[in-house]
Residue, then its C-alpha position, 0 to 999 in steps of 0.5 A: x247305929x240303927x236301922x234309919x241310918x242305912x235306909x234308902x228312903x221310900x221315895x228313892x226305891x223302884x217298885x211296883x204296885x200290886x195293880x201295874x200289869x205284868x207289862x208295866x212290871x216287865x217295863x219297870x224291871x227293864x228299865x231299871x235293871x234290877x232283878x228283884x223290886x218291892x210290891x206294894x198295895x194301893x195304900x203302900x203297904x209292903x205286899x212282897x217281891x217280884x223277880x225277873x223269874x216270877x215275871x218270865x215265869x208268868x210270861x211263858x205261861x200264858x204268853x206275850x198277848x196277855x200280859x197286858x190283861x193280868x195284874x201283878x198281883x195274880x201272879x205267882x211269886x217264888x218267895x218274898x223278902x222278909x221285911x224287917x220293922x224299923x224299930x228292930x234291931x241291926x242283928x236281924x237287919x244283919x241276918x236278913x240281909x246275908x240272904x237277899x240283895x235288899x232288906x224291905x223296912x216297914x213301920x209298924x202298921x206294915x206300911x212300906x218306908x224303904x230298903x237297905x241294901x246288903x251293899x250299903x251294910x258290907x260297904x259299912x262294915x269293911x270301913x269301920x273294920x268290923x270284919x271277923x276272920 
């Protein structure tokens, strides 16, 4: 079992790049529902997460006129996701999962290749029976 297995490959994922504005971020997080995406730069390498919060935040700061005038990349974040390599192990895709919604997968030169979901490894493991009471 590896990490390729439960990957939701980079094409299929929601985010942002570090140039949208804090607009098109706030349209992006509207449409899709999520309360969390991936950042990324120009050349697609894995930057950070925005959250709802980091977008509120900076809307309040600074008002609903100027949101169209600042990059995402200039705002605050709150934290970021620690992402994980696709060639490390489950254990620490296990570990990083326990404490976010998604875990970002990143191939040795930092480029982004997609997310596992907590959902997708908890689905998994109540299958196969792997749980410990």
């Amino acid at each position: 079992m590896n990490i390729l297995a439960f990957m939701k490959p980079k094409i299929n994922v929601t985010y942002m790049c570090e140039d949208n504005t804090v607009r098109e971020a706030i349209e992006i997080m509207r449409k899709c529902r999520y309360t969390s995406i991936p950042l990324l730069s120009k050349t697609g390498k894995y930057v950070g997460t925005i959250t709802e919060g980091d977008l509120l935040y900076t809307l309040d700061s600074v008002g609903r006129g100027e949101v169209s005038n600042i990059k995402v990349s200039s705002i605050k974040r709150h934290r970021d996701y620690e992402a994980v390599n696709i060639n490390e192990t489950m254990l620490v895709l296990l570990s990083r999962a326990s404490n976010e919604n998604f875990v970002p997968i990143i191939d040795d030169s930092n480029q982004f290749l997609g997310i596992v979901k907590r959902k997708e490894l908890l689905d998994y493991f109540f299958e196969h029976n792997f749980m410990v009471l």
